[in-house]
N, C-alpha and C positions, 0 to 999 in steps of 0.2 A: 504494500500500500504506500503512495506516495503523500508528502506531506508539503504543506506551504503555509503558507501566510493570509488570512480573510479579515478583514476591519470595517473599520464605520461604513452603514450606509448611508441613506439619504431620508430628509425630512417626513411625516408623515402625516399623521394629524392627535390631537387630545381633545380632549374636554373634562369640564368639571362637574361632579353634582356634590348634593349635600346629605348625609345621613344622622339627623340629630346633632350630639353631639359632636359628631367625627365628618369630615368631609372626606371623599372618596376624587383624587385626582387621579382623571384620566387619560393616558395614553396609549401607544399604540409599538409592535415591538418593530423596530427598523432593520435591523440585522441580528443575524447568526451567525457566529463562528461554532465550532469543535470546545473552545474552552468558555463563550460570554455571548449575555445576548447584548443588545444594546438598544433603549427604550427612551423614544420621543415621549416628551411633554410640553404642555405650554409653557409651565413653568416648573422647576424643581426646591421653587421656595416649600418648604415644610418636610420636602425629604431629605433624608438623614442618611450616608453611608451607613451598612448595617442595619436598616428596615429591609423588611420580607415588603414584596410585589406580590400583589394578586392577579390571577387570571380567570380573567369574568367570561363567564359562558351561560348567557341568557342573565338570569337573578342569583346564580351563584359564581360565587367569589373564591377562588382556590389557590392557599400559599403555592407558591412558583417560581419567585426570581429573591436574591439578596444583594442588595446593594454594595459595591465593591469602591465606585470611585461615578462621582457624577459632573454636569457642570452646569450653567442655566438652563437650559433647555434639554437635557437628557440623561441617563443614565445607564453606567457598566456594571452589569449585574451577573452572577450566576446563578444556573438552575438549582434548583432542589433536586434531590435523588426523586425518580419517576415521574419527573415531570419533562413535556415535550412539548415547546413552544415554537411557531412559526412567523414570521415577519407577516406584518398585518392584526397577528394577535390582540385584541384587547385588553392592557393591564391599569391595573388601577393598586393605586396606593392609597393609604390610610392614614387621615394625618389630622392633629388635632386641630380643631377650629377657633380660633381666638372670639367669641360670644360670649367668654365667660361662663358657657353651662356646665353640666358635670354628667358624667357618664349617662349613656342612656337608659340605666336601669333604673334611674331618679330623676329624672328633666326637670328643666326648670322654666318657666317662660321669660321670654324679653320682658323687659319693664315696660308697663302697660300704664293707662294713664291713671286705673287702680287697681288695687291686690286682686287677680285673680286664682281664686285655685288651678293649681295643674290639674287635676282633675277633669274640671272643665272645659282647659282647650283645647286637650285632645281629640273629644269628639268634633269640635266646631272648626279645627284647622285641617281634620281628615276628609277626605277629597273621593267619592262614589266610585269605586275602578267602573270602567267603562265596561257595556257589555259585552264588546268585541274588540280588538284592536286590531287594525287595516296594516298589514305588513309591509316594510318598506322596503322601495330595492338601495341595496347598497352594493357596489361593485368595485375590487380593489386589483389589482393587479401589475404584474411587471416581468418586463423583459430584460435579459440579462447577456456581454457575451464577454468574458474573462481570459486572458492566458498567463500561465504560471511557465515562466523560465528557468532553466536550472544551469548556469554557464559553469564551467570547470577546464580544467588541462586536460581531463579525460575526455571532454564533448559536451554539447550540449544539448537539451532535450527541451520542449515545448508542448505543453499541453494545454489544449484549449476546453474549456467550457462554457457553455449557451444554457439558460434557464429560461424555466418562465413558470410563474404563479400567479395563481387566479384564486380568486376569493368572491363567489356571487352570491351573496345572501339575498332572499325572496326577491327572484329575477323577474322583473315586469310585476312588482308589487304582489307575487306570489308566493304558493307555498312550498315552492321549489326550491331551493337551494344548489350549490355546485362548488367544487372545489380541484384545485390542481397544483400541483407541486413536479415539475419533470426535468429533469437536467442531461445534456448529451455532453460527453468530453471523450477527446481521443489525444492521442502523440503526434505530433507531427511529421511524417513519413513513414508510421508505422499504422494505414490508413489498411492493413492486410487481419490487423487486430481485433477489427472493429468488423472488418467480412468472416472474421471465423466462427465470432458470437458476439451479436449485437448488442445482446444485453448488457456483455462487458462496459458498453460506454454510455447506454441507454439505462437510465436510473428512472424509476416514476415511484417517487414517495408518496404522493396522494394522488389519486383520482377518484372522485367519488363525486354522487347525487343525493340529495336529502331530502322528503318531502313532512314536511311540519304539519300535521293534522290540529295541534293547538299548541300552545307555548309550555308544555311539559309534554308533549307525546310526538317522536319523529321515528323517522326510519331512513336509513341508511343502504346506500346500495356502492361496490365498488373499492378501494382501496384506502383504509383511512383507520388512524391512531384514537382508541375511545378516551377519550380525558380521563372516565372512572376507573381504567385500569391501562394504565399506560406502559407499565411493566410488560405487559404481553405482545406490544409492536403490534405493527400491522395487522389488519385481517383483510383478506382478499375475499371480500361474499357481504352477507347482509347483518346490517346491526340493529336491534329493535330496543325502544327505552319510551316509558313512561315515569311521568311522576303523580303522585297525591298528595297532600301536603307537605309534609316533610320527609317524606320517602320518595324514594325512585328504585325502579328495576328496569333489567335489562336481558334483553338476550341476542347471541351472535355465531355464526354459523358459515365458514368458507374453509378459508388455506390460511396456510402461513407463507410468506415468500421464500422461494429459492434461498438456502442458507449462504450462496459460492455467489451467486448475482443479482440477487434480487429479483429478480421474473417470477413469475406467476409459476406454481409450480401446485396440480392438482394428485401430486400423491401425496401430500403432506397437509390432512386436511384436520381443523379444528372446530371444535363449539363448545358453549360456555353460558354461562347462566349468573346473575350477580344482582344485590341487593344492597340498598344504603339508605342512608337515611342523613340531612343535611340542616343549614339553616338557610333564612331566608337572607336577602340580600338587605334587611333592617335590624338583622340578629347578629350575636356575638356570633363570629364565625367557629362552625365546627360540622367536619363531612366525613362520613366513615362508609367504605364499602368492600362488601364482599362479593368473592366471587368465588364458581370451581370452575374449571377448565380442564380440556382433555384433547391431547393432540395426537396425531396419528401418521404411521409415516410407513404409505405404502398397505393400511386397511390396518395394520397392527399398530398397538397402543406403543405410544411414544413415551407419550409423560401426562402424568394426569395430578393436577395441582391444586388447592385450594390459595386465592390471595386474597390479602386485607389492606388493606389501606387507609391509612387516618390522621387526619390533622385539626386544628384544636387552639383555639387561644385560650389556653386553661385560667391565666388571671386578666387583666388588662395591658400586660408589659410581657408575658410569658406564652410561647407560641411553642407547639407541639407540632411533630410533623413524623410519623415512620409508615412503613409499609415491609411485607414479608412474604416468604411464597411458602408452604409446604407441601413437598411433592406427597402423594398417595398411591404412586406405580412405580417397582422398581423390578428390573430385572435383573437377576442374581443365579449365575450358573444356568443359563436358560427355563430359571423359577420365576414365575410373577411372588412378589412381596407386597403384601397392603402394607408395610409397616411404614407409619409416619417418618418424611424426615425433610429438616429445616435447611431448604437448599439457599434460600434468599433472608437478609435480613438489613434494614436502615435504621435508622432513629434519628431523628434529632431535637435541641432542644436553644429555646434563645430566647432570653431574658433580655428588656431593652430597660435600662437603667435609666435615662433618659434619652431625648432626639440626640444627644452629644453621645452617647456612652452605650453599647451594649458586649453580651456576651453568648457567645456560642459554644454549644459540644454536641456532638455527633458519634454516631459507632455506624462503619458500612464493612457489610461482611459478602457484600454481593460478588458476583463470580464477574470475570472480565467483559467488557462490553466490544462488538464486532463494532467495530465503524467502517461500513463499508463504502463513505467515501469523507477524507478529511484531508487536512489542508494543514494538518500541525507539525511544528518543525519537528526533528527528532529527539532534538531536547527535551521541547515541551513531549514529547508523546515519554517519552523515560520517568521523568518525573511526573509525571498522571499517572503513569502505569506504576510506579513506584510505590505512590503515595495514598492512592485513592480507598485501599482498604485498609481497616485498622480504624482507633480513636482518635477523634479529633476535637483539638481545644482554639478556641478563637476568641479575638475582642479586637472591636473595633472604636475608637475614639475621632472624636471632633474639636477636640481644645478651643479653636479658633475657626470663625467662619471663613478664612481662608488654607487653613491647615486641617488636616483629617490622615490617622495613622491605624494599622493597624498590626497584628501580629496571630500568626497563626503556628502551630505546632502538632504533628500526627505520629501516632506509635502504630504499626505493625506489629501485632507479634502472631506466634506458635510456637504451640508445645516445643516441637522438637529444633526451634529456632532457629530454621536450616532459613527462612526466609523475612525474617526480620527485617524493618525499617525505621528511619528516624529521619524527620524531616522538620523544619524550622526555617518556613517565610515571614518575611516582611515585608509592607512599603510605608510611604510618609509622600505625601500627596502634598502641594504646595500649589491650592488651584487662584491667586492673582500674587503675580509675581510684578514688582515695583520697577516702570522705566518699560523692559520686555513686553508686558499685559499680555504674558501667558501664565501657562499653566504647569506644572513638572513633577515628576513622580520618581521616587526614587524605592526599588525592590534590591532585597537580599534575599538568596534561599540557601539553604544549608539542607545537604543530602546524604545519609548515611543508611546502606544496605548491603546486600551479601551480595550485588551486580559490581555497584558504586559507590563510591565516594566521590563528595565533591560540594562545591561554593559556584554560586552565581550572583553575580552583581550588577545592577542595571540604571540605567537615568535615562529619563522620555519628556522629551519636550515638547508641549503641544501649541498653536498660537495660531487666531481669527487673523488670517492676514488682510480679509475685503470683505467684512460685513456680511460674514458669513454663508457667503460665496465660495470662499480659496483660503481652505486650510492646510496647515502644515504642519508636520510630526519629525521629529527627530528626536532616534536612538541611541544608546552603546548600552552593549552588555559585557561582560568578562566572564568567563566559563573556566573552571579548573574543576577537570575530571580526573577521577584516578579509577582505574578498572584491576580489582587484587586480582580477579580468578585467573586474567590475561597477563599479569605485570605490566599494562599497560596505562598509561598516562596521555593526557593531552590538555592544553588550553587553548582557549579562542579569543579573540576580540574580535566582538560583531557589532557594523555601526550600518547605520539602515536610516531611512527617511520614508515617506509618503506624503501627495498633498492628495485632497479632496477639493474638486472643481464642480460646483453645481453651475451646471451650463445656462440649464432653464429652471423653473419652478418645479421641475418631475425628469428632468434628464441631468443626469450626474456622471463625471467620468473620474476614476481613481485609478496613482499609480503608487509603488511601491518598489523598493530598491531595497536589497542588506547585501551586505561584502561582509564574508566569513575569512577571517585571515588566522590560518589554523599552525598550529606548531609544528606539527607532522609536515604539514606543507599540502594538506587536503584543503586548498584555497578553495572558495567559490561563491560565485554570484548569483542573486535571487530579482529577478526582474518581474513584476507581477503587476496587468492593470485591467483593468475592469468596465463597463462601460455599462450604463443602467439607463433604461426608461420607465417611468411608472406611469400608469393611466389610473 
């Protein structure tokens, strides 16, 4: 699998509503990479580095992103474990509302011209919901054509990619829906790759149709990620979900995709069945679902699983979040086994001390994840792969509204401690810099395992050179790796730029450059740009 470089995209849209005491800011997710999404807002006055994002899907609200480093109008966030978000996404953040009221379990009214009971104004400020509501179209989409350079003394290689996503929510004010996600990439003169097995470059992550019978009851037809259990990837066939009030179920029935390419593959066929129960979109958020599931590969039972999933703001500062799988089919010496066993498991937990201050811990004991198509350099992909299981401790601080730091810390272990790890990042974020009027981020990661050893050092300069038009980024990182099992050693100095040119108000073009100047003398250059339209 080859790896590269994906960043900022382009503008999208937000909006704001109000809920009691907490207002709910909305926007919308701009890009995806492999490690960060990156989410337009009108404004990011009231978010805090280290708030959890929500992802709004209809009247429910579902932790999904964490703030990692923002700037007026956006924010870099990471996923929570199981969760899978798409550019276009609706997210919305939770931020307290200067009114003066106090949590919504107690409201209190504005000052009126006399003492009113609360009591009283809640019936006379609640509003008749309508008896139908006329669905509207909303149509998002974009075109995309990319190529990733790899220049070296050995040769060089060029790979292109072309995307396009489509987002039709009730198309011609109907109860239709549609969705698309599809990307083609190949090498440049090895156009014989792509004639041997198309699928190799042909990728379609969504394709699907939805017909909405009312606003808890749809159905699904075609290739598409259920939100309630996203652990399971894809399903190639039909997904059915109603709700009742605070409940919803669901049931779903196709394939899974090709494990080597992705394609449609009908001997690997699944269904599944699932139950939950949620709050509303005016309640302390909290959504729990189950499901079983049972896959099959080739008419024989493959894997037959029970998952759960649950997130939870247990106080009003304290956010719960894990999810697990237990298998119920094992085969053992050519024996089926009913015996329960815990193949998947997440947690996490975060306390937000105030909008300045919070604290994280985590346990992920999930087995490795396929990406079958990323863009991460080799580093980053070592250190993900290094790090991502085992316990993790975090905190992130705001001292000053131009300064915001964080520190994070992960242990690996087992038993027989043949695979251990120890890992220990930071950065220190300096978003208005005096004279410059940018922004700069300075990361240290420290890595210790039975692969590697090793320090990474980095400073990233970001700066609006034309009103937000024509931006510019400049990097350096320092690399010292030490590999025991080989005797081998290496360091790097990588320095790299990018600007961002929004041409028009929805066409955007990006480029990208790093020079790897390696000790070994394995030099090389990263040339990488991008070209976007959005409708």
């Amino acid at each position: 699998m080859r790896y590269g470089i994906a960043v900022i995209g382009v503008l999208l849209f937000s909006a704001q509503v109000g809920l009691l005491a907490q207002q709910l800011e909305t926007g919308a997710v701009s890009y995806v990479t492999a490690q960060h999404v990156y989410v337009k807002f009108a404004s990011t006055k009231g978010i805090a580095v280290g708030d959890t994002l929500f992802l709004k899907k209809g009247s429910v609200l579902t932790p999904a992103l964490v703030v990692t480093n923002k700037s007026s109008i956006s924010c870099v966030c990471t996923p929570l474990a199981g969760v899978s978000v798409q550019p276009k996404d609706a997210i919305s953040a939770k931020q307290t509302a200067d009114t003066g009221l106090v949590p919504p379990a107690k409201p209190e009214p504005q000052k009126p011209p006399a003492p009113v009971p609360a009591a009283k104004l809640e019936p006379e400020n609640r509003k008749p919901a309508p008896a139908s509501v006329t669905p509207k179209q909303r149509i998002r989409a974009r075109v995309s054509a990319a190529s990733y350079s790899n220049i070296s003394d050995r040769g060089q290689t060029t790979r292109m990619r072309y995307a396009f996503v489509f987002n039709g929510e009730h198309l011609n004010d109907s109860k239709f829906s549609t969705n698309a996600y599809v990307t083609f990439r190949h090498t440049l003169g090895e156009w014989s790759a792509v004639q041997d097995n198309l699928n190799n470059a042909l990728k379609v992550y969504g394709l699907s149709a939805t017909y909405h019978f009312n606003e808890t009851t749809s159905l699904s037809a075609g290739r598409g990620i259920n939100p309630k259990i996203t652990n399971l990837g894809a399903v190639d066939g039909l997904q059915f979900e109603t709700g009742f009030g605070h409940f919803y179920t669901g049931v779903l029935a196709g394939a899974r995709p090709n494990l080597f390419d992705y394609s449609f593959d009908a001997n690997l066929l699944q269904a599944g069945a699932y139950v939950g129960f949620g709050s509303k979109a005016h309640e302390r958020h909290h959504q729990s679902t189950l499901g079983v599931v049972e896959q099959r590969n080739k008419l024989a039972v493959d894997r037959r699983f029970v998952y759960f999933q649950h997130s939870d703001e247990l106080l009003e500062n304290l956010n719960l979040f894990g999810s697990m799988e237990m298998d119920l089919y094992q085969l053992v010496n050519s024996e089926a086994s009913m015996q329960p066993s815990l193949t998947n498991l997440f947690a996490s937990l975060r306390y937000r001390f105030s909008r300045n201050w919070n604290l994280s811990l985590s346990y992920d004991n999930r087995k490795n994840i396929i990406y079958y198509e990323s863009y991460k350099t080799y580093l980053d992909q070592l250190i993900d792969q290094e790090t991502r299981q085992g316990l993790r401790l975090g905190m992130n601080m705001r001292p000053a509204k131009w300064l915001s730091c964080g520190l994070t810390g992960s242990w690996r272990f087992q038993k027989s401690k043949a695979n251990d790890a120890k890992n220990l990042n930071s950065y220190l974020n300096f978003n208005r810099i005096p004279l410059l009027k940018a922004s700069a981020t300075l990361t240290a990661n420290y890595l210790q395992s039975g692969y590697l050893n090793g320090t990474t050092f980095g400073l990233r300069l970001m700066k609006d050179v034309f009103k937000g038009k024509l931006n510019l980024e400049l990097s350096y990182r320092r690399v010292d790796y030490t590999f025991p099992f080989y005797g081998y050693s290496t360091n790097q100095n990588i320095v790299g730029g990018s600007l961002t040119w929004s041409i028009f108000k929805k066409l955007g073009f990006y480029v990208f450059v790093e020079n790897t100047f390696d000790s070994q003398g394995n030099d090389y250059l990263l040339v990488n740009t991008k070209l976007m339209q959005r409708f």
